[in-house]
N, C-alpha and C positions, 0 to 999 in steps of 0.2 A: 298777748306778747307785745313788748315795746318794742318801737323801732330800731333800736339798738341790738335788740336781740335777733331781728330780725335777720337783719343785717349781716350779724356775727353769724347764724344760721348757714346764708348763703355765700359768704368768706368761707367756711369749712369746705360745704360743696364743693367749692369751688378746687380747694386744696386739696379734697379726695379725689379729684381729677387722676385720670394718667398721666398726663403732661405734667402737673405740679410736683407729681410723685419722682416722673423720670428727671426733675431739673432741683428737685429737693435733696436727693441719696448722695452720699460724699462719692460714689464713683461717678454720679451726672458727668462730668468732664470727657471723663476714658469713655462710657458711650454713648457719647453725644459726637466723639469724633471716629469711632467706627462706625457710627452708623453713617454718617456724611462720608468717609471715606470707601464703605462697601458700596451702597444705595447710589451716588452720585448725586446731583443737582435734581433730577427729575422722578426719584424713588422709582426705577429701573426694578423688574421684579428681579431675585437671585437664586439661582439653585440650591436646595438645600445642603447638599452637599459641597458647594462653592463655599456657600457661606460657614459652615463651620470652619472648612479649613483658612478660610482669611481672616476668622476674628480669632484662630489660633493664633495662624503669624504676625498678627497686631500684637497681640498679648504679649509674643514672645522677642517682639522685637523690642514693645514700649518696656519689657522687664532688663533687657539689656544697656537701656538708655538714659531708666528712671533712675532717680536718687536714691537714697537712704530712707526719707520717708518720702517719696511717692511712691515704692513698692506697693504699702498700705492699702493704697489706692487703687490699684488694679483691682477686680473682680477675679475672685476664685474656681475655679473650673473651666473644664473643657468646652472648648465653641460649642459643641451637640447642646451642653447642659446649660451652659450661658441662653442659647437661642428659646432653648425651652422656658427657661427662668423671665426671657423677654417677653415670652410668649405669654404667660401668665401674668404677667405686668401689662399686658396691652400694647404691647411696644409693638411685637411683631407680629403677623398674622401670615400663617401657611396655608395655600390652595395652590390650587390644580393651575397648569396654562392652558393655550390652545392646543398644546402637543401632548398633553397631560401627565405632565412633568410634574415635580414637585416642588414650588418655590417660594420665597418669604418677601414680601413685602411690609414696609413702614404702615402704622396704622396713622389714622390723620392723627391722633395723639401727639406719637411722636415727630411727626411733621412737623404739628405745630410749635415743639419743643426747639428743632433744630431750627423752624423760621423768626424763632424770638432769641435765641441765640445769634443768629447769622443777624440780626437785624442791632442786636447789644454789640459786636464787634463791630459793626463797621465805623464809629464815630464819627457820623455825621451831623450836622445840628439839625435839627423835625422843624423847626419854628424860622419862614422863609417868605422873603414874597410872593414864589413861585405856589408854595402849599398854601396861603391864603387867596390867592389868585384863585387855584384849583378849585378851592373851598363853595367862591361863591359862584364862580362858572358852575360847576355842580348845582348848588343850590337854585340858580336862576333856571339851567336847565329843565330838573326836576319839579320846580312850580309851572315850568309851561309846557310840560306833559301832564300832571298832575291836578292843575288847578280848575276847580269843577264850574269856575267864570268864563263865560265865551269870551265877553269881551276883554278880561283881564289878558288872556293866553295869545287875541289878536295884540294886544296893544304889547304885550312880551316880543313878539315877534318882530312887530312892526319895529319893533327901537333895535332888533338885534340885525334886524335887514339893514335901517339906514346906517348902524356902524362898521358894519361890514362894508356898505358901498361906498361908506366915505374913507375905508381904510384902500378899498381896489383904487379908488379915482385919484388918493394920493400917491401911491404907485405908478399907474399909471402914469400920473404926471411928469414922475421923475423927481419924485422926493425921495429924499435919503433912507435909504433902508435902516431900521434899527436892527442891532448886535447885540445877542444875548451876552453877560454879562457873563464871568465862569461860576458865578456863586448862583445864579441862573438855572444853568446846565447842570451843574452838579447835581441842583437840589432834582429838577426834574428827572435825570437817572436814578436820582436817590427811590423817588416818588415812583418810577415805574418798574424799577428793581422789588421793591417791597409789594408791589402788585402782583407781577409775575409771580416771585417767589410761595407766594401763596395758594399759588393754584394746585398745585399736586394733592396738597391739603385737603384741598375743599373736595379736587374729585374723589381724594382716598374715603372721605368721609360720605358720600353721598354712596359710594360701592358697599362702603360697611353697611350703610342703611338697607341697601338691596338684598344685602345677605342675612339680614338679622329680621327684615318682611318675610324673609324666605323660611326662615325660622319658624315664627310667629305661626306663620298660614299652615306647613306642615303640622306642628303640636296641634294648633285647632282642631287638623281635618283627621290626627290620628287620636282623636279622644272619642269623636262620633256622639257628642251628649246629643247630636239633632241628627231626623234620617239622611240617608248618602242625599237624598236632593237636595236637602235645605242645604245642606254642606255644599255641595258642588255650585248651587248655586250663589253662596257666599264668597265663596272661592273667585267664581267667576267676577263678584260686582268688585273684590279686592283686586282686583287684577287690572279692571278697567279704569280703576282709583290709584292704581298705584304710584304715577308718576306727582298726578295733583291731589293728592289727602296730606303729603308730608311736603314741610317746608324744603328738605332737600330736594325731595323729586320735582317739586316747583322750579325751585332752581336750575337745575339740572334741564330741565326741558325749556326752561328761558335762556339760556346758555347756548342750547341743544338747536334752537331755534335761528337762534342769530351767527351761528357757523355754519348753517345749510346754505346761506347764500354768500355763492363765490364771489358775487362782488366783494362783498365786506372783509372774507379774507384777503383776498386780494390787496386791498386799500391797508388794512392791517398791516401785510409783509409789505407794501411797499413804503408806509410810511416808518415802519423800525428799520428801514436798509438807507432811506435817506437821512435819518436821525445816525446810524452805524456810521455816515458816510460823513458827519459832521465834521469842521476842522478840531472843534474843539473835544471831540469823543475822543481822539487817541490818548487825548493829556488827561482825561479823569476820568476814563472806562480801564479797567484792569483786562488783559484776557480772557479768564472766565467771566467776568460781567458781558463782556462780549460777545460769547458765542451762547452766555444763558441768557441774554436778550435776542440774537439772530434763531433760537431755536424755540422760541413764544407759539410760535405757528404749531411747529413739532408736537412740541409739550400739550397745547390744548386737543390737539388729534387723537396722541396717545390716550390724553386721559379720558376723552369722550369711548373711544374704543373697550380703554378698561372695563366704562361702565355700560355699556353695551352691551357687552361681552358677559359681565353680571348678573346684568339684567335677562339676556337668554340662558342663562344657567336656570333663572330663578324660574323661567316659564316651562324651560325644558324638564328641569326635574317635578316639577307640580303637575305638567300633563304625564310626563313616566308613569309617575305617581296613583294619580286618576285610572290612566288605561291598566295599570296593574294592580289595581284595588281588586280583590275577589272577597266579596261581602258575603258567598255560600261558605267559602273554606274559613273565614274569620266564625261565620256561626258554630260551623262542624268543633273548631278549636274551642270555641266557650263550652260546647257540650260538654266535650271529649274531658274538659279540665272540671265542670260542675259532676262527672262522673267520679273524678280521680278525688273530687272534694267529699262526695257521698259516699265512698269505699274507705276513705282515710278516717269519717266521723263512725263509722259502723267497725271500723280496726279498732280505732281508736277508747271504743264503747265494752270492748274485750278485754284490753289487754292494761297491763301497767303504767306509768309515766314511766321508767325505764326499758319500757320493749325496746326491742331494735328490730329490724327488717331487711335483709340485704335485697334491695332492688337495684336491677340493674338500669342503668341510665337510659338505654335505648336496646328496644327489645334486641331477640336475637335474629342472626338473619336464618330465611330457611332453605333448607338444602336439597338445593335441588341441583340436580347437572345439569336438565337441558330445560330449556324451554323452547316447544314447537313457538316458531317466528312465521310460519306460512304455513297455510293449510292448504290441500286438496281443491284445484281451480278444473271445473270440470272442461275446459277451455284448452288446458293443455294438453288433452288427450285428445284431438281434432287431428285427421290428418292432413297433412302438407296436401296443397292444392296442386292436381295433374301437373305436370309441363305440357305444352302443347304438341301434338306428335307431327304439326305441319314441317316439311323438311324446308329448309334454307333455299329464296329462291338465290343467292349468290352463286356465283362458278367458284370452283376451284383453282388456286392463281399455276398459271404455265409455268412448264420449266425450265424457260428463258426467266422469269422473274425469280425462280428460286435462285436459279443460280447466281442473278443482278446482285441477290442479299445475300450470298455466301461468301466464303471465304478467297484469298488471294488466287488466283491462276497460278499456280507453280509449275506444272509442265509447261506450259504457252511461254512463262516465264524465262523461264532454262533454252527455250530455242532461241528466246531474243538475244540470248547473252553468250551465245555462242560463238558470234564472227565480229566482235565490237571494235570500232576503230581505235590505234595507240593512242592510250592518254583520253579515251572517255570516261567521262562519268554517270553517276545512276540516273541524276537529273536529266542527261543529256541522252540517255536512251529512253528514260521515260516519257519524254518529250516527244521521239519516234513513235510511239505506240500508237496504235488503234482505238479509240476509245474506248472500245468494252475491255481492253486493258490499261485503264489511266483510272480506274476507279481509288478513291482514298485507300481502299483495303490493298491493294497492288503492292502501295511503296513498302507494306509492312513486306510484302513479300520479295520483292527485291534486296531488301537488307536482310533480311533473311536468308535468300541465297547468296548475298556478298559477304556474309559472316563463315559461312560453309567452304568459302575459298580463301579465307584471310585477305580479304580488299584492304587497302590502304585508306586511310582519310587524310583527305589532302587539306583540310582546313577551312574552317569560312562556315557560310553555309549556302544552301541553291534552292531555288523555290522549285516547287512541284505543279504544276497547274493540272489537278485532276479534274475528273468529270463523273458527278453521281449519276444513278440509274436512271433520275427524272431528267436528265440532261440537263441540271445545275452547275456550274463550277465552283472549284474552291481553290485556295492557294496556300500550301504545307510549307514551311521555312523547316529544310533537312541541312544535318552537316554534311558536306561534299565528299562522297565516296570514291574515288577511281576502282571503272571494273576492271580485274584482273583477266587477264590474256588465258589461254585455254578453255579444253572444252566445260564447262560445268557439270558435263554429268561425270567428270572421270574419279571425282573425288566421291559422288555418289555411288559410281560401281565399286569405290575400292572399300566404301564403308561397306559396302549389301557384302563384297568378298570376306572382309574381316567378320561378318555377325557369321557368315555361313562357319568359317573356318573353324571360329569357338563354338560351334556348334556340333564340329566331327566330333566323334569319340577318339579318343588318342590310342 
């Protein structure tokens, strides 16, 4: 094969890409901007259900808005079947979250579609002194980490110390600070915008890796061409390989590495808030360049988490996996089926090419009504162990204390309320009492008897300061009764006369 063909080979590949495919299709346009407007800046994951209904009312909004011939151009069908149709294109890919919900994210495909898009709209010029600057800073870095000469990487060093200390001690001295220039600035947000922007990408891509190992390892370990150990064992040495076998997982763990230490985020966020804070940031950052530069931090978090998050799926279902392999019940089932294949050739050995056989799918069930759940425990027929017949050494309590916990004195009661002075109240003969009638049960009974005579309430309310059996006090908030004048027991004798009277025979 000549070079040219070779060439043209991996031009094609290149072209059967998803991303070539989603920026090839005359609807590219229409969604390339629902997915930027569902997904947001940071490929945000979406509810399945969310997301149909918003690339409805994209649809139905852009049909309201489009011309004549950009109708053509919209895409046919409902959000459900659009999602599906992306789905098959590679665009979008549906899983589970942490609440195990169902939702769709951007595959790095289309990532990379909308960051080669977003990167053709902004019209900025690539070719800068700031980007050839970058170029060979880079470059000089990368040789004095890389370069396998001792003394070349001291002598690197050594010339990047003295320009460095000749740049502090010019300072220092009070030489003129230089002023980035705006075609400066620009380029370098150009240059760090196209940075950032990239990254959602690169983690969606490394999470797809995770799930498609995850893949892989399953199909192997459910083929069993080797025994369950060599298997398991396999398993296992993939698993210890799995971040370092593949270029992404490399990545990913070089990444993973240099975000552990909070110094360096740290220095990160604070050197994007002093760059935010620029004079010249406000005149050539837009607001979302803005808060998609101040949310760098954010965005690398999320996307570590994503793939984290992936990555314990992929461990969690491979050990489910494992702990619920039962190798006797996989045997029993090759039997059960090399039986049902020996029955079908020995059927088959009988009868015609057009037999037929009504089998039913799954036997029947059998009919039974009960089935004994417990059986006969000879345990339960033991009997209950004695009580002991020793009598109680405790006394039995006096009848001073029964009475302490009984109810109100109503007779005692009735003599106190007999000769009260004009204008007393309940409070104010309860207050007279004896303590073994000031008990809390008492006042029930004083209002009890001033209900029997129609008392007055005069308003307000009057504390009670009773006194329990233990010789406690307590203090009752009552509303203020006036006792009424006369004897108490008269309204009692004329009740006991009225029950006798309905009581005569007429």
């Amino acid at each position: 094969m000549s070079h040219l063909e070779t060439e043209l080979a991996r031009v094609r590949d290149a072209f059967a890409q998803p991303t070539l495919t989603l920026l090839h299709q005359r609807q590219a346009p229409v969604v390339i901007t629902v997915f930027r407007q569902a997904f947001g800046r940071d490929n945000r994951p979406v509810p399945t259900g969310r997301l149909h209904a918003l690339v409805d009312g994209y649809l139905d909004e852009l049909r309201q808005t489009a011309g004549p011939g950009e109708v053509d151009e919209l895409p046919a069908g409902s959000g459900r079947e659009l999602c599906q149709r992306w789905m098959r294109g590679q665009w979008l890919v549906r899983s589970l979250d942490e609440t195990d919900q169902e939702v769709y994210t951007l595959t790095w495909h289309a990532q990379q579609a909308l960051e080669l898009v977003k990167s053709l709209s902004r019209e900025r010029a690539t070719l800068s002194e700031h980007r050839i600057a970058t170029i060979v800073g880079t470059v000089r870095r990368f040789n004095a980490e890389a370069n396998p000469d001792r003394s070349t990487r001291v002598g690197i060093l050594n010339g990047e110390i003295a320009r460095l200390t000749a740049e502090r001690d010019r300072l220092l001295d009070g030489a003129e600070l230089p002023t980035p220039t705006d075609d400066f600035l620009e380029q370098g947000f150009t240059e760090l915008l196209s940075l950032v922007s990239g990254l959602p990408s690169d983690f969606a891509r490394v999470e797809e890796r995770f799930s498609q190992i995850r893949g892989e390892i399953l199909a192997a370990f459910r083929a069993e061409d080797q025994p369950a150990g060599e298997v398991i064992d396999d398993y296992l040495a993939r698993a210890d390989e799995l971040i370092t076998a593949t270029p992404e997982g490399r990545a990913f763990e070089g990444a993973f590495s240099l975000l552990r230490d909070d110094a360096l985020v740290s220095q990160l966020r604070d050197d994007l808030t002093a760059l935010l804070d620029h004079p010249g940031a406000d005149r050539l950052l837009a607001d979302a360049d803005r808060a998609e530069l101040r949310g760098t931090v954010r965005l690398v978090r999320e996307g570590l988490d994503r793939v984290l998050s992936q990555r314990s799926k992929v461990t969690a279902a491979l050990k489910d996996y494992i702990v619920s392999h039962d190798g006797a019940r996989d045997r029993e089932l090759e039997q059960t089926l090399r039986q049902i294949e020996s029955e079908l050739t020995t059927w088959m050995a009988t009868t015609g090419p057009r037999a037929t056989l009504d089998l039913p799918l799954l036997p029947a069930r059998a009919a039974v009504e009960h089935l004994r759940e417990r059986f006969h425990d000879p345990a339960d027929d033991l009997a209950p162990e004695r009580l002991p017949q020793e009598e109680p050494e405790t006394e039995p309590p006096a009848l001073e204390e029964l009475l302490a916990q009984g109810g109100p004195s109503v007779p005692e009661l009735q003599a106190r309320l007999r000769a009260p002075r004009p204008g007393a109240t309940l409070g104010e003969v309860f207050e007279t009492l004896e303590p073994a009638l000031r008990r809390p049960v008492e006042i029930f009974g004083l209002l009890h008897l001033s209900t029997q005579r129609e008392a007055a309430v005069a308003g307000g309310d009057e504390h009670y300061r009773a006194v329990r059996p233990d010789g406690s006090e307590r203090t009752f908030a009552v509303p203020r009764v006036l006792v009424p004048e006369g004897d108490p027991t008269d309204q009692t004798d004329q009740t006991d006369q009225t029950d006798q009277t309905e009581g005569e025979p007429a």
